[in-house]
RODO-2510 file (C-alpha; in nm, 4 decimals, decimal comma):
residues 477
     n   res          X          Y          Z
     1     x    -5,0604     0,3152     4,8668
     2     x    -4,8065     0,4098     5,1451
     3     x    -4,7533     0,0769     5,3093
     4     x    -4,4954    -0,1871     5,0897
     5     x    -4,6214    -0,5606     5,0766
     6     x    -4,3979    -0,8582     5,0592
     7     x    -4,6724    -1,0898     4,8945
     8     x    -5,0171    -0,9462     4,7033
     9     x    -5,3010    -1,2246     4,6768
    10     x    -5,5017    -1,1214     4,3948
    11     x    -5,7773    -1,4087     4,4711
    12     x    -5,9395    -1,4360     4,7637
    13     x    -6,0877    -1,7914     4,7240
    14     x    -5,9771    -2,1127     4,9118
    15     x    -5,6591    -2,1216     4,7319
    16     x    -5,6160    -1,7548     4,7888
    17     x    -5,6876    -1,6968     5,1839
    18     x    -5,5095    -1,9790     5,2330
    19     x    -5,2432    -1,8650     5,0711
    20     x    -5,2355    -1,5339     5,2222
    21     x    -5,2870    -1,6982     5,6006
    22     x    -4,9759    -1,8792     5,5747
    23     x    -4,7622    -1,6022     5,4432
    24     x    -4,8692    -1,4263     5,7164
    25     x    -4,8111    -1,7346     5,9884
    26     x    -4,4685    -1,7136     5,8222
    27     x    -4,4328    -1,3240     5,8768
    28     x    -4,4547    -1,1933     5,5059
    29     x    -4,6732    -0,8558     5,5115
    30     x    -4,9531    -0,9803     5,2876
    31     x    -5,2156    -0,7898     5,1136
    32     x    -5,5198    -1,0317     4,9169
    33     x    -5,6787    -0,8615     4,6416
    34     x    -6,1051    -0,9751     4,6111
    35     x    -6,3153    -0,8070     4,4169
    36     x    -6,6234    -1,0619     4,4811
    37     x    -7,0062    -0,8788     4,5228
    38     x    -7,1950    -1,1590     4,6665
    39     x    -7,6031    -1,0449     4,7941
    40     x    -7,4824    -0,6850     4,7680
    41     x    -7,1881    -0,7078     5,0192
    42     x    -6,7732    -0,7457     4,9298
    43     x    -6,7480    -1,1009     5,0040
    44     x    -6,4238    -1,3544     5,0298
    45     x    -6,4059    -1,7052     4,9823
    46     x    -6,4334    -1,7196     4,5897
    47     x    -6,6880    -1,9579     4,3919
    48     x    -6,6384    -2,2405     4,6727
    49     x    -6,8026    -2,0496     4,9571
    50     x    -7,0297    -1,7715     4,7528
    51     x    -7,1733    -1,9880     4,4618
    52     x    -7,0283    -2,3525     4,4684
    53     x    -6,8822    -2,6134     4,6682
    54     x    -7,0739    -2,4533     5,0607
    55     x    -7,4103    -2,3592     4,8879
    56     x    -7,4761    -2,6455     4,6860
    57     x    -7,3930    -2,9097     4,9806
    58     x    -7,6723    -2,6492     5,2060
    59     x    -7,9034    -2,7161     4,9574
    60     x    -7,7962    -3,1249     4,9125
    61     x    -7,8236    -3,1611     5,2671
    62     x    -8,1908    -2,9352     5,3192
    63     x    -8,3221    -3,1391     4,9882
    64     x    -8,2054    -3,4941     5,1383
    65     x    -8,3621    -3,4017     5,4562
    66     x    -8,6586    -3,3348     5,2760
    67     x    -8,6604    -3,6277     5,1051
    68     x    -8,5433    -3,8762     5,3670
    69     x    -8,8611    -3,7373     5,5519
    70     x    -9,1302    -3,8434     5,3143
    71     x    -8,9731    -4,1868     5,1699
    72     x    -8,7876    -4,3324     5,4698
    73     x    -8,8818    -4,2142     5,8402
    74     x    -9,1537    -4,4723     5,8119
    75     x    -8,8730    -4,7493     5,7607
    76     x    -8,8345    -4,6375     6,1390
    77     x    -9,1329    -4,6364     6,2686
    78     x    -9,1901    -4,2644     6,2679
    79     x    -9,5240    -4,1027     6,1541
    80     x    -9,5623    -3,7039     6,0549
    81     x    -9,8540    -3,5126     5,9217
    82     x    -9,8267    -3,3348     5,5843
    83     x    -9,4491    -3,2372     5,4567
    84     x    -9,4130    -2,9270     5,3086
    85     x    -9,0858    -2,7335     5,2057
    86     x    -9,0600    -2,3546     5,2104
    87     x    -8,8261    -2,2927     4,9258
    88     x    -8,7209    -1,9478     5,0437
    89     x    -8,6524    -2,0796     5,3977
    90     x    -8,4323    -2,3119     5,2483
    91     x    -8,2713    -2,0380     5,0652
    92     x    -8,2161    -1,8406     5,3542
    93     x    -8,0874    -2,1451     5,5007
    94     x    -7,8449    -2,1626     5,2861
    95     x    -7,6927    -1,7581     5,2724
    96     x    -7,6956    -1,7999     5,5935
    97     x    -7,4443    -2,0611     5,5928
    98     x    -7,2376    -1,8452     5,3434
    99     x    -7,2562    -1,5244     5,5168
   100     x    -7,1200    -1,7260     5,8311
   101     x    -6,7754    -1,9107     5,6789
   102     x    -6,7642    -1,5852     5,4075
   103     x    -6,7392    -1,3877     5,7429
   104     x    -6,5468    -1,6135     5,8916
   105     x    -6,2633    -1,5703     5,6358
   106     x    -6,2612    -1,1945     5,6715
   107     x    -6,2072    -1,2398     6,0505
   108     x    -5,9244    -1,4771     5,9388
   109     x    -5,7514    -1,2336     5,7372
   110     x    -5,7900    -0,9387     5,9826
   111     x    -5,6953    -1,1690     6,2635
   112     x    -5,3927    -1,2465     6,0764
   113     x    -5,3302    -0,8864     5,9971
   114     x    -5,3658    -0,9292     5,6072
   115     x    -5,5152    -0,6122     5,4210
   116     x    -5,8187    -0,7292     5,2429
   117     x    -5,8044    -0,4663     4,9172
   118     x    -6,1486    -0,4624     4,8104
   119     x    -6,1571    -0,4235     4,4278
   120     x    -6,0045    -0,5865     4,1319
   121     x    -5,6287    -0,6665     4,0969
   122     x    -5,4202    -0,7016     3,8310
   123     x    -5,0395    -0,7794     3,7240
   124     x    -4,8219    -0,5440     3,5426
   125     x    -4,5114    -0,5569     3,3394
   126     x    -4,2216    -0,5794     3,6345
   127     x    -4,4075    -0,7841     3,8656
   128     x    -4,6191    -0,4755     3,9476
   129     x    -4,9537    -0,5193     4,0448
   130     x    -5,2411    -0,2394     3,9770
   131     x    -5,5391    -0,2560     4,2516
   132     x    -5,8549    -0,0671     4,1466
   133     x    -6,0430    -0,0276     4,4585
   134     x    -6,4201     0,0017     4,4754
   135     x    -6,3359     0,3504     4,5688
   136     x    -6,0953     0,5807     4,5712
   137     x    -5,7634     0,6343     4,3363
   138     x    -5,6117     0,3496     4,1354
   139     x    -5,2887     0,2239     4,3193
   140     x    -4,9726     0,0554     4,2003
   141     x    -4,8153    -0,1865     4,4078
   142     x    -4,4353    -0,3570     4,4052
   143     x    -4,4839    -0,6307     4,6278
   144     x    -4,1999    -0,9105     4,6542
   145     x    -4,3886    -1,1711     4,5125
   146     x    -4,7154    -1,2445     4,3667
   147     x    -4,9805    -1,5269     4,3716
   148     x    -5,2784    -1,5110     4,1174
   149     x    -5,5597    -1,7732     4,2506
   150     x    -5,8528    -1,5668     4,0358
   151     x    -6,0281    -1,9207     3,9828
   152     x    -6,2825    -2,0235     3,7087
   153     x    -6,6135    -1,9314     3,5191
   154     x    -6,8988    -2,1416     3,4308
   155     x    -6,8393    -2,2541     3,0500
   156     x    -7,1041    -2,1135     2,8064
   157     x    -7,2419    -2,2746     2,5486
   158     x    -7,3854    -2,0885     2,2123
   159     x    -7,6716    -2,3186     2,1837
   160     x    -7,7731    -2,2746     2,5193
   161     x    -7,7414    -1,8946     2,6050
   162     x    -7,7046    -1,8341     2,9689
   163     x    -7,9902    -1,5370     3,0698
   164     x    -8,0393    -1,6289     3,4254
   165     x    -8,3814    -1,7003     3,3806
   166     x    -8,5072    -2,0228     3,2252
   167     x    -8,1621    -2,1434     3,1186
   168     x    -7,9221    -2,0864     3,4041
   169     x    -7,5718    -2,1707     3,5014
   170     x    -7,4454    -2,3413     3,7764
   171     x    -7,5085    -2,0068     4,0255
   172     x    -7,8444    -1,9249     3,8885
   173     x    -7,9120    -2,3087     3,9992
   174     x    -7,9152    -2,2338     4,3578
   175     x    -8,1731    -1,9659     4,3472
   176     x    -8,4681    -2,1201     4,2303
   177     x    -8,7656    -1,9457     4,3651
   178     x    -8,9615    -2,2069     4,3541
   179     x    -8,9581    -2,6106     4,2540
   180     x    -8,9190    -2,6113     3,8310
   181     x    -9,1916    -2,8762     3,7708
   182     x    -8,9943    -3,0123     3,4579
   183     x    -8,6036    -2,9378     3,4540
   184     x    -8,3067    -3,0212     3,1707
   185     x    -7,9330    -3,0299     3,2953
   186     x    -7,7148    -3,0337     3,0689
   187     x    -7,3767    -3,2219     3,1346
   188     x    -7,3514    -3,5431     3,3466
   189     x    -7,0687    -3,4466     3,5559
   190     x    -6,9961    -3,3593     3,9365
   191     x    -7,1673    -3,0013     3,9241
   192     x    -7,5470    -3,1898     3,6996
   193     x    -7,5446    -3,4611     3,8810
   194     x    -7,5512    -3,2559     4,2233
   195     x    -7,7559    -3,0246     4,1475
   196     x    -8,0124    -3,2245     3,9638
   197     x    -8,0346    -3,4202     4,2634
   198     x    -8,1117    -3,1631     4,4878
   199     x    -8,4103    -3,0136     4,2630
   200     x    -8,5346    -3,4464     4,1607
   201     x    -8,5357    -3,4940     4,5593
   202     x    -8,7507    -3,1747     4,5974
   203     x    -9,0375    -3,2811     4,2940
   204     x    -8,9040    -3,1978     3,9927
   205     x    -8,9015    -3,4307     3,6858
   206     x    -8,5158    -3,4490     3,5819
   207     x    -8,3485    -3,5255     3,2648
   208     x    -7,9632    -3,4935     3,2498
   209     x    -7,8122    -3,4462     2,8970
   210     x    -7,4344    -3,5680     2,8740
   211     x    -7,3266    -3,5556     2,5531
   212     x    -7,0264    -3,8313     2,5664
   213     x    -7,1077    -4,1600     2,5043
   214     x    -7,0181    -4,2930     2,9052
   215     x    -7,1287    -4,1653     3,1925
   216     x    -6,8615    -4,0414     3,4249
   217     x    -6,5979    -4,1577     3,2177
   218     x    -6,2978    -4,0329     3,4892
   219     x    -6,4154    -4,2723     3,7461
   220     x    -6,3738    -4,6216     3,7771
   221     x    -6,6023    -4,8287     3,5284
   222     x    -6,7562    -5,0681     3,8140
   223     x    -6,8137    -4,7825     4,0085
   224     x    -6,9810    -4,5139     3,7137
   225     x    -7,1718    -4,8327     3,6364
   226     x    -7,2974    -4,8606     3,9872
   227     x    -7,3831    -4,4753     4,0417
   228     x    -7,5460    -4,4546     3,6996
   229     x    -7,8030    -4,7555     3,8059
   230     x    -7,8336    -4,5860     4,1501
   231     x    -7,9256    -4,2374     4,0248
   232     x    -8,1298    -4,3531     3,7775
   233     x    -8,3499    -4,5967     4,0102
   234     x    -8,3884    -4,2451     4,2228
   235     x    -8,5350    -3,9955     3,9311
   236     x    -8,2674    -3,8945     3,7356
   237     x    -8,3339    -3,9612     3,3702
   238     x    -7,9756    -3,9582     3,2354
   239     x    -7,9329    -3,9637     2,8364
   240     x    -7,5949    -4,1225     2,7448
   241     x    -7,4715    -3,9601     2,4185
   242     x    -7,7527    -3,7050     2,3925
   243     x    -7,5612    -3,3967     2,2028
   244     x    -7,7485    -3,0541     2,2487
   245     x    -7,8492    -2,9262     1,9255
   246     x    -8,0062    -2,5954     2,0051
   247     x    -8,2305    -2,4164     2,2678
   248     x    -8,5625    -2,2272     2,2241
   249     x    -8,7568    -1,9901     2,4888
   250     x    -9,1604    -1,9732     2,4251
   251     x    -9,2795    -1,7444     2,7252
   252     x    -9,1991    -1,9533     3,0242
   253     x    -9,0586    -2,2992     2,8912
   254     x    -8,7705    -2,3972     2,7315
   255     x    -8,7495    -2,6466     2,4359
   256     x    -8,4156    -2,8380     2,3786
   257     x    -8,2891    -2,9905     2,0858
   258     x    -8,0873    -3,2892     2,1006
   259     x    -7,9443    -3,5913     1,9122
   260     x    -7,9111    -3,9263     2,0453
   261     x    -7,8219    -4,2370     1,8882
   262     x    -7,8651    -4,0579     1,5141
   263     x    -8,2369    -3,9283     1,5999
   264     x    -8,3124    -3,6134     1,6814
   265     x    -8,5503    -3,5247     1,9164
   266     x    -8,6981    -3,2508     2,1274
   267     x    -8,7942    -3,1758     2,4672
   268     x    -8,9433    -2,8996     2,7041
   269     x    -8,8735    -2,7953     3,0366
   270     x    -8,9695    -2,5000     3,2709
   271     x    -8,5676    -2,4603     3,3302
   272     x    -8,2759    -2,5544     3,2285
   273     x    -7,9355    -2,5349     3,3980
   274     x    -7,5732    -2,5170     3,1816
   275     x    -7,3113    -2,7496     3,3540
   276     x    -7,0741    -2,8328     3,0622
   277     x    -6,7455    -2,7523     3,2821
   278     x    -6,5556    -2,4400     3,3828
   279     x    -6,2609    -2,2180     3,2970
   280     x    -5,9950    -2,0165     3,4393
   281     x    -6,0937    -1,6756     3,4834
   282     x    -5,7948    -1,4368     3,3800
   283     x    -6,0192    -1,1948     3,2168
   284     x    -5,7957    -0,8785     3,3461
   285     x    -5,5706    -1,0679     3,5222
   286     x    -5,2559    -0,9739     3,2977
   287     x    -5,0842    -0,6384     3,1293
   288     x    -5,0006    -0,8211     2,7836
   289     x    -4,6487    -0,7161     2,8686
   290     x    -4,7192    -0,8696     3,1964
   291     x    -4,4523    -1,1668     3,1144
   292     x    -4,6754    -1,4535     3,1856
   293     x    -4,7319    -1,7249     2,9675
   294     x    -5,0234    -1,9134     2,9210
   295     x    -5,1356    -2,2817     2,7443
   296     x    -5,3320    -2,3371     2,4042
   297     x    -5,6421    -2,3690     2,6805
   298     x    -5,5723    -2,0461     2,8262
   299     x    -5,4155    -2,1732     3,1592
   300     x    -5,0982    -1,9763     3,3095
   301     x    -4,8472    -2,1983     3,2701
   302     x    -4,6680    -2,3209     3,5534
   303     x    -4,4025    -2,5596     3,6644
   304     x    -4,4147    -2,8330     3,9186
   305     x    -4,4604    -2,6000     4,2396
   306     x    -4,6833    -2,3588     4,0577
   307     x    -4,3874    -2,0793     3,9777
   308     x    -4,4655    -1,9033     3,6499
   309     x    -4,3003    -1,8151     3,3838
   310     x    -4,1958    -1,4939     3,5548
   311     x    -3,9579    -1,5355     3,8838
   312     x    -4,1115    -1,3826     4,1784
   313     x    -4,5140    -1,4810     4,0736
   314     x    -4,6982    -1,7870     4,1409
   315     x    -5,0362    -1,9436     3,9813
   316     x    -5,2571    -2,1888     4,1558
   317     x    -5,6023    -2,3434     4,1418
   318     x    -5,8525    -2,3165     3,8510
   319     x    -5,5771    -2,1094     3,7122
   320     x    -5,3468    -2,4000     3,6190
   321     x    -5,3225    -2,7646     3,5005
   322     x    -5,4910    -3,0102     3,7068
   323     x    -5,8298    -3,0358     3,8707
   324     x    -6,0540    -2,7735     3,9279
   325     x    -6,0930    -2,8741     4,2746
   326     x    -6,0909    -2,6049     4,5851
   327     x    -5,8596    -2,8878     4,8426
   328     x    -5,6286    -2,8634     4,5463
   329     x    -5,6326    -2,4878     4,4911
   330     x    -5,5485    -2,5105     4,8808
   331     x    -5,2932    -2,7174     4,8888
   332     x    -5,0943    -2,5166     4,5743
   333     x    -5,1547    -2,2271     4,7644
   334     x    -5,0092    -2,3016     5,0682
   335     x    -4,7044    -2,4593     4,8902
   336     x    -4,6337    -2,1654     4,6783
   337     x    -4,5805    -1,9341     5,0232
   338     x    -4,3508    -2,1919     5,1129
   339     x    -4,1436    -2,2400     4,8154
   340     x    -4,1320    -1,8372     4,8551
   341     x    -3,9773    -1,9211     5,1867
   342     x    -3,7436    -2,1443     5,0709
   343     x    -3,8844    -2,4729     5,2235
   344     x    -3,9241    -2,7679     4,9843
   345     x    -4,2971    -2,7990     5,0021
   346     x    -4,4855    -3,0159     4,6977
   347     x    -4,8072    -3,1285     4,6054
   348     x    -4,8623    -3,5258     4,5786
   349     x    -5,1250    -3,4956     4,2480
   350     x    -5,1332    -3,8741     4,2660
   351     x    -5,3512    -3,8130     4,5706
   352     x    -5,6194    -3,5556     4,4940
   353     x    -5,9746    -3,6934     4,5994
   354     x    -6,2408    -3,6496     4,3304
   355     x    -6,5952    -3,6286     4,5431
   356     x    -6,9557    -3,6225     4,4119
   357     x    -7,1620    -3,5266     4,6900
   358     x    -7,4935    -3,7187     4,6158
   359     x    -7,6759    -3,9225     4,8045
   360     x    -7,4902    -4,1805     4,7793
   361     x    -7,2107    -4,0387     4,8001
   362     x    -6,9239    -4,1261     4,5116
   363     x    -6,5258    -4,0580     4,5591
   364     x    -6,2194    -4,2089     4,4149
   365     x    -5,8416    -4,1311     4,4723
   366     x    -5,5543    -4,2848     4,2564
   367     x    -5,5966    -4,5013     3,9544
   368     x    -5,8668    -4,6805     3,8403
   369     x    -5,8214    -5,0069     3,7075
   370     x    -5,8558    -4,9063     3,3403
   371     x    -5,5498    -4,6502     3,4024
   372     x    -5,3745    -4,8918     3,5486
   373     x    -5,3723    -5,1404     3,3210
   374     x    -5,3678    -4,8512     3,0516
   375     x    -4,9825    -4,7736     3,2701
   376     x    -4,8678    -5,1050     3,2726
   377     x    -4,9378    -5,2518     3,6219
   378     x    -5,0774    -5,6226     3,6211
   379     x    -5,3524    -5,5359     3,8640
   380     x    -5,5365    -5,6932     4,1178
   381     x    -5,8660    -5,5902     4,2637
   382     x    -6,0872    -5,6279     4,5735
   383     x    -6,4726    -5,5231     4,5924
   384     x    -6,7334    -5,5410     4,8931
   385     x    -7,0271    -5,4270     4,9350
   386     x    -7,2420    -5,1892     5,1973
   387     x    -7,4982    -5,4345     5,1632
   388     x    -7,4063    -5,7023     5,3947
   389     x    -7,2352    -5,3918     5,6489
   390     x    -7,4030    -5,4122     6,0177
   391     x    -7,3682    -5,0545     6,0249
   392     x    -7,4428    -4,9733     5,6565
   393     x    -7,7944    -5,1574     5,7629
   394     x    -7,8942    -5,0746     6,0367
   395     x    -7,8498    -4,7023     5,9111
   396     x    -8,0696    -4,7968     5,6059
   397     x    -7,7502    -4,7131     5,3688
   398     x    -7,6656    -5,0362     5,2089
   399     x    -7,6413    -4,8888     4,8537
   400     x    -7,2767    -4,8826     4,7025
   401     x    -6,9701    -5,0530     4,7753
   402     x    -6,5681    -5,0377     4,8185
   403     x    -6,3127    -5,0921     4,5528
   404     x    -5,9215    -5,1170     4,5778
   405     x    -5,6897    -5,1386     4,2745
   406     x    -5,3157    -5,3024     4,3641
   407     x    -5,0229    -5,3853     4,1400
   408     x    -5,0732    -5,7953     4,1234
   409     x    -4,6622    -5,8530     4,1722
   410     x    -4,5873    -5,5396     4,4264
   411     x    -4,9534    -5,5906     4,5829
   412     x    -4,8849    -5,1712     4,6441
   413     x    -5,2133    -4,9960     4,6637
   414     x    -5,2679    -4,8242     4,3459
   415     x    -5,6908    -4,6652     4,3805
   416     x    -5,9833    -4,6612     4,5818
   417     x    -6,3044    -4,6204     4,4750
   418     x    -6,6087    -4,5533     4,7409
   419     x    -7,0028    -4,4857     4,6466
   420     x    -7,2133    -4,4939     4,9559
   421     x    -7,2600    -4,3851     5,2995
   422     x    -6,9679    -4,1233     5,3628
   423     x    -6,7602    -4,1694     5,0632
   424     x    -6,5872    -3,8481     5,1214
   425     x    -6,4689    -3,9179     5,4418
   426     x    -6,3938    -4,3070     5,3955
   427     x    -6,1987    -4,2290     5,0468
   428     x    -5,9326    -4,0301     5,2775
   429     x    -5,8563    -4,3374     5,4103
   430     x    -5,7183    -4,4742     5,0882
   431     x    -5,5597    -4,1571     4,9957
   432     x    -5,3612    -4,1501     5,3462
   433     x    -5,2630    -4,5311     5,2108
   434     x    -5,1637    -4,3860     4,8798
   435     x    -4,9498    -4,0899     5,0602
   436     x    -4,7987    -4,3817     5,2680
   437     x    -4,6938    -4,5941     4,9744
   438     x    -4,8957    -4,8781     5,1693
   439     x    -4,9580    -5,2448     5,0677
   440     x    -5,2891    -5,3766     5,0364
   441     x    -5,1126    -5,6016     5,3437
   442     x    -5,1021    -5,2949     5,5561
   443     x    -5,4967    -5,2187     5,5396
   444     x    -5,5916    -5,6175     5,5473
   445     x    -5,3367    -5,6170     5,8993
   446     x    -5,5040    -5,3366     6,0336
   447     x    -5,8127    -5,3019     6,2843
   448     x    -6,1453    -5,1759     6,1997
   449     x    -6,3886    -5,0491     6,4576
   450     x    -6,7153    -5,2191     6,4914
   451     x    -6,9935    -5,1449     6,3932
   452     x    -6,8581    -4,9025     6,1287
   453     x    -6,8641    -4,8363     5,7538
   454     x    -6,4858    -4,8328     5,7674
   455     x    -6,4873    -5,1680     5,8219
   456     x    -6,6271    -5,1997     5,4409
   457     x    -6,2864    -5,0873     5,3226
   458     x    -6,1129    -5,3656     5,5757
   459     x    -6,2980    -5,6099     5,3917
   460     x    -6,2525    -5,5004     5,0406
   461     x    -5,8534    -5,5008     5,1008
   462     x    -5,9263    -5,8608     5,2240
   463     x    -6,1220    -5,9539     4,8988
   464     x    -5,7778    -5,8437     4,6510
   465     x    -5,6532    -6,1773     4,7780
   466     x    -6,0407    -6,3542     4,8219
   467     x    -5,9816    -6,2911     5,1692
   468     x    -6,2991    -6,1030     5,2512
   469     x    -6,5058    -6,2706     5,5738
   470     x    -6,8355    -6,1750     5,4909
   471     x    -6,8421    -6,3244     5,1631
   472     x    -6,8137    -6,6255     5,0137
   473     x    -6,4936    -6,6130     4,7273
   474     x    -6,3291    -6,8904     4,5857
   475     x    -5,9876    -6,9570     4,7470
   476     x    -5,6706    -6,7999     4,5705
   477     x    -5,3258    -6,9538     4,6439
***
């Protein structure tokens, strides 16, 4: 290839683009490698826009609309004739969405002047990277620096063969040609619990398989407590401690075999989606003389700001320790291309947002009160509810409820914990507090618009010290 790059992307996913963009803001001659397919067309945006994060909130928000029609519009005083949904409108519905923000990346990249190499990427011994294209000649490029951002798989699962069909991962989940009358998810975390509410709030009968013996054991306990009831009162059958044995096709159903609480048992479903977790995807990432080192798990080990092992080449996202979150993936991205720059750009881990976008809505940011305790702090907590929220009721969203966790002596903000009504916009709240280093003082001094949910959080900073207006607490000195 004639032209010389300063930075190759090999990635083209949030943490990737956005790494590329800013490299480019900052005048680096950038070049981000994608070899993505998506509906038959090269596509950017990685997993998040194509097959995760912008798909499955289409098809959350189509589904809830759906749902909110038949159980709730006569709450309002508004009659309709028969509901029906047309699965494949919904569908479309939803690529449309993706072809739009996928297209709107490409537009980003070309606006920027970034090369978008379409084909598969991969580092060589001497920082070297070898692009394959989709046609044409293999080329070898010695760019400056390198960022891999390839992101993650779907875990697999021997006893529960992926084919696509019946027993599908997390992407086959979002192409359902029709409602699955009976449907098994297994694993109770972010990506099950999403998607099996989309499909419970569209008809089908839903059991969720989590093999641990808690549900949501990363979030707070009041609050996995809280979502577990709410889900549960909605559809979702979720079996705590329920460890898949073994899966069986018989022409067009599915039997599972499980174990729960010593007994096994047996169940059959007309699908079944795999949603056991994910991994980083470095399958032809890396020359084995590439000089990169990786973890027991198969990460690429980095440092702090995401350097590798090998000077010049940076790992972010799904790639490395942390979260598999795309804001995170962002955020490493954008901070390696300034490192690169020399500017002393960082990531504040302590303040990525964790977000299940059900309906509720849960999301938490910082510690919960069992960490907490578990590091030492002599904690103090406040808790109100959407329940007794003007807004929260007269929008006919009073499930859920707002949690801080403070240190008792400091009274510093430590976590907040949200599940209702736009938790993943009122959570940023607390994480802005967290970036701040703010006192649960600083939130209970502060005005809160009313009528608004926001004003929830105002009054569970007020309850850490029994403070709260709008309920009765005993006094505290």
């Amino acid at each position: 290839m004639s032209q010389q790059f300063d930075l190759v992307v090999i990635g083209g996913g949030p943490g990737g683009y956005e790494a590329a963009i800013r490299a480019a803001q900052l005048g680096f001659k950038v070049a981000c490698i994608e070899k993505r397919v998506h509906k038959g067309k090269p596509s950017l945006g990685g997993t998040c826009l194509n097959v995760g994060c912008i798909p499955s909130k289409a098809l959350l928000d189509s589904s809830h609309h759906y749902e909110d029609t038949i159980h709730h519009l006569g709450d309002h005083g508004i009659t309709t004739g028969e509901v029906n949904i047309d699965i494949a409108k919904m569908l479309a519905r939803k690529d449309k969405v993706v072809e739009n923000l996928t297209g709107g990346v490409a537009q980003l990249l070309k606006g920027n002047g970034i090369e978008w190499l379409q084909g598969t990427g991969k580092l060589l011994a001497g920082k070297k990277v070898e692009f394959v294209p989709f046609e044409g000649e293999t080329q070898v490029l010695e760019p400056k620096y390198v960022i891999l951002a390839s992101g993650s798989v779907p875990v697999n699962i021997p006893v529960a063969p992926v084919d696509q069909d019946l027993i599908v991962d997390s992407t086959g989940a979002l192409e359902f040609a029709e409602v699955p009358k009976r449907l098994g998810v297994i694993g109770a975390g972010v990506i099950g619990l999403e998607l099996g509410s989309v499909w419970r709030r569209l008809g089908s009968e839903v059991v969720v398989f989590e093999a641990l013996d808690a549900f949501l054991p990363m979030a707070d306990k009041a609050l996995s407590k809280e979502f577990q009831k709410i889900l549960t009162k909605q559809g979702l059958d979720i079996r705590i401690g329920a460890k898949v044995s073994g899966t069986e096709v018989n022409g067009r159903e599915v039997t599972v075999k499980y174990n729960q609480a010593g007994e096994d048992k047996e169940q059959v479903f007309d699908k079944l989606i795999v949603c056991v977790g994910r991994k980083p995807y470095a399958e032809g990432l890396l020359a084995e003389d590439a000089g990169i080192k990786l973890t027991d798990r198969g990460f690429i080990e980095v440092n702090d700001h995401c350097a590798t092992s090998l000077e010049g080449v940076y790992a972010i996202g799904d790639l490395v320790r942390g979260p598999m979150l795309a804001h995170k993936a962002m955020e490493e991205g954008v901070m390696a291309v300034e490192r690169i720059h020399g500017h002393a750009a960082q990531v504040n881990y302590d303040t990525i947002i964790s977000v299940i976008y059900t309906h509720p809505e849960a999301a938490w940011v910082g510690l919960t009160e069992e960490q907490a305790v578990a590091n030492g702090h002599e904690v103090k907590t406040g808790q109100f509810p959407f329940a007794v929220n003007g807004r929260a009721l007269a929008a006919g969203e009073a499930a859920g409820f707002v949690k801080f966790v403070a240190d008792a002596k400091t009274d510093r903000l430590l976590g907040m914990h949200v599940i209702g009504p736009g938790a993943s916009d009122i959570v940023h709240q607390g994480m802005i507090a967290l970036e701040f280093v703010s006192s649960v003082e600083d939130l209970q001094l502060m005005t809160f618009g009313h009528p608004t949910y926001s004003e929830v959080v105002h009054e569970a900073a007020l309850a850490v010290d029994g403070r709260a207006i709008h309920a009765i607490q005993r006094k505290r000195k």
